[in-house]
N, C-alpha and C positions, 0 to 999 in steps of 0.2 A: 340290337346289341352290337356293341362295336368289335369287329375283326380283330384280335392281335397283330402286332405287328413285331413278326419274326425276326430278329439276328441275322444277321448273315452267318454260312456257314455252321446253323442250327438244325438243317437237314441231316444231320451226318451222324451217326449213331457209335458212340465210343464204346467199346468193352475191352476186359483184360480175361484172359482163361488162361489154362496150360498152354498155349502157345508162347507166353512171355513167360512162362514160367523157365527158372537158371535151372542148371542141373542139379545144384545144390544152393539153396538160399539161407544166407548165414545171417543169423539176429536180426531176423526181419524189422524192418521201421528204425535201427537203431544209427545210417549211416546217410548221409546228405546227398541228394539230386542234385548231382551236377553233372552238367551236360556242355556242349561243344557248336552252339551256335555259330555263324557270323555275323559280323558285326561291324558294317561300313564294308569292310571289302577283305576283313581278317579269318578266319576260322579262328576261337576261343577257345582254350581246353579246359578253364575252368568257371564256370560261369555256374555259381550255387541257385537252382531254382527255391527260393526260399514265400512256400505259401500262407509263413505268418506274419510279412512284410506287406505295410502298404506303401512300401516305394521303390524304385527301380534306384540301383545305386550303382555307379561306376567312381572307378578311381584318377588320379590325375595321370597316372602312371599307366595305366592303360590307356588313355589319350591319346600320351606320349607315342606310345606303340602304335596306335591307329595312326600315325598324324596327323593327328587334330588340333593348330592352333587353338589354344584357349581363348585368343578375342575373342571366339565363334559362345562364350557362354554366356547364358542370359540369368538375371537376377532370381537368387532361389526364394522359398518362399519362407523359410527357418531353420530352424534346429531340428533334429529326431537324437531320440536314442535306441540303444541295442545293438548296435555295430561295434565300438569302442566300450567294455569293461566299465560298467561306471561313470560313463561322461558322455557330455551331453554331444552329438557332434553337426556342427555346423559347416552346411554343404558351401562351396566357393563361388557354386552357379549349378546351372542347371542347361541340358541339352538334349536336344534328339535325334538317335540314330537309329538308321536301319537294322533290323536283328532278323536274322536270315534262316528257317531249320529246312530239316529235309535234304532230300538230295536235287540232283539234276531234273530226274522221273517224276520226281515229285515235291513242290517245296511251295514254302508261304514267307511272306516276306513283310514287316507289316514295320512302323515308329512306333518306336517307344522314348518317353521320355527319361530321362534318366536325371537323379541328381548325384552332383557330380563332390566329390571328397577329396580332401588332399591329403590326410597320413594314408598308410602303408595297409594295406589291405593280404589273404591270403587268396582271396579269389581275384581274379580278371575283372569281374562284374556282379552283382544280385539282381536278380529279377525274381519279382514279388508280384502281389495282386493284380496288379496295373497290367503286368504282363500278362497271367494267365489269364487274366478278362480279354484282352487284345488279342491273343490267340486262340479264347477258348479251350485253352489247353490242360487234362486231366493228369497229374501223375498217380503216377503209382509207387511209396516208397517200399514196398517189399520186392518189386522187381525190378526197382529203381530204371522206373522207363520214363517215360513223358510223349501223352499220345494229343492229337490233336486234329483237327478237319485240316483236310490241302484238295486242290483244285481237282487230281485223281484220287481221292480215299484217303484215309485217315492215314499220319504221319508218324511215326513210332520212329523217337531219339530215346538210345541205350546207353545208361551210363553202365559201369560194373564195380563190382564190391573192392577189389583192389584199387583202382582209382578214388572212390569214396572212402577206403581207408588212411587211403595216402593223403589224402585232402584235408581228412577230419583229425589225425596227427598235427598235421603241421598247424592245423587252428588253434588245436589246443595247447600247443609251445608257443604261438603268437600272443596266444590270452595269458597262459601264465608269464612269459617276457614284462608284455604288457600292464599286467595287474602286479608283478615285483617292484618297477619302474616307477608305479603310483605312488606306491606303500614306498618308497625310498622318498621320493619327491616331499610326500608328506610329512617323513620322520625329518628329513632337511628342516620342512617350514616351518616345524617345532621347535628344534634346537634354534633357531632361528630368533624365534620368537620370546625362548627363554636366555636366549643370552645378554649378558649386560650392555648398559649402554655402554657405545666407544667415546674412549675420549678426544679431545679435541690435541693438537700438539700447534703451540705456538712458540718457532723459533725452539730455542730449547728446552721451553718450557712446557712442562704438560701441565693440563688444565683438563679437568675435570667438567663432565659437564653440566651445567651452569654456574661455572663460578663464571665473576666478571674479570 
């Protein structure tokens, strides 16, 4: 019988109890895991740990922040949706950086690839599947923690319900922005479309169009 062949960093045994437990935990599951990585050589404040994501997604504007020439991106490999309301959104390129948790005492440092966006984003960054797989990393959204194996003992990053409040406001003025902007776009391409043909103007004369 063949031996399995362990993971690294699958020794390490993750639990949540009343120790992570807030003093008061308000609507449990109803506010976003985000947390406060590094990332190349930044500290991040809002980086959505997003585990219904199968892609790591950074924005160009946070690039910008790290500075990260954009030569440095390589060809992505399509479109995805779920980021942008409605639209399909196709990445500009695709990169990998360093994403750093923990502290000094203790911390794990590992690449991840990331594909890379060019509109406006509310977060820093998404890190999805790709990443919790790469870190092994568990959360938890009713104590909105994110625990994970590091080199001394497991690694507990805390976000808090004020910051997750404040995060999940501004998404949602983003989306609604966002999804008005559509809905205008589209009422334009209507009107647009039902409007008459222009005519032609030659010299002083107007001419309709197709007359000769």
């Amino acid at each position: 019988m063949a031996v399995p062949q362990c993971l690294n960093w699958s020794n390490i045994p993750i639990t949540f109890d009343q120790d992570d437990h807030f003093d008061k935990v308000v609507a449990p599951g109803v506010y976003p895991l985000v947390v406060d990585p590094i990332i190349v050589n930044t500290r991040l404040s809002k980086v959505l740990m997003d585990g219904g994501s199968s892609l790591n997604i950074i924005y160009l504007e946070t690039l910008d922040l790290l500075g990260i020439n954009r030569a440095q991106l390589q060809p992505s490999a399509g479109g995805f949706h779920g980021v942008v309301p409605g639209k399909k959104a196709l990445p500009v390129g695709r990169i990998d950086l360093p994403v750093c948790f923990g502290t000094a005492a203790n911390f794990r440092k590992e690449t991840l690839t990331f594909e890379v966006v060019g509109f406006r984003g509310m977060y820093h960054a998404i890190i999805g599947c790709p990443g919790y797989a790469k870190f092994m990393a568990i959360p938890n959204y009713t104590y909105l923690k994110l625990k994970m194996p590091g080199p001394k003992g497991v690694i507990t990053v805390s976000s808090s319900y004020e910051h997750a409040y404040q995060c999940d406001v501004e998404c949602v003025e983003y989306g609604e922005a966002v999804e008005s902007s559509t809905e205008l776009a589209s009422k334009l391409e209507a009107l647009a479309a039902e409007a008459p043909e222009p005519k032609r103007h030659v010299g002083s004369f107007e001419l309709a169009e197709g007359t000769k």
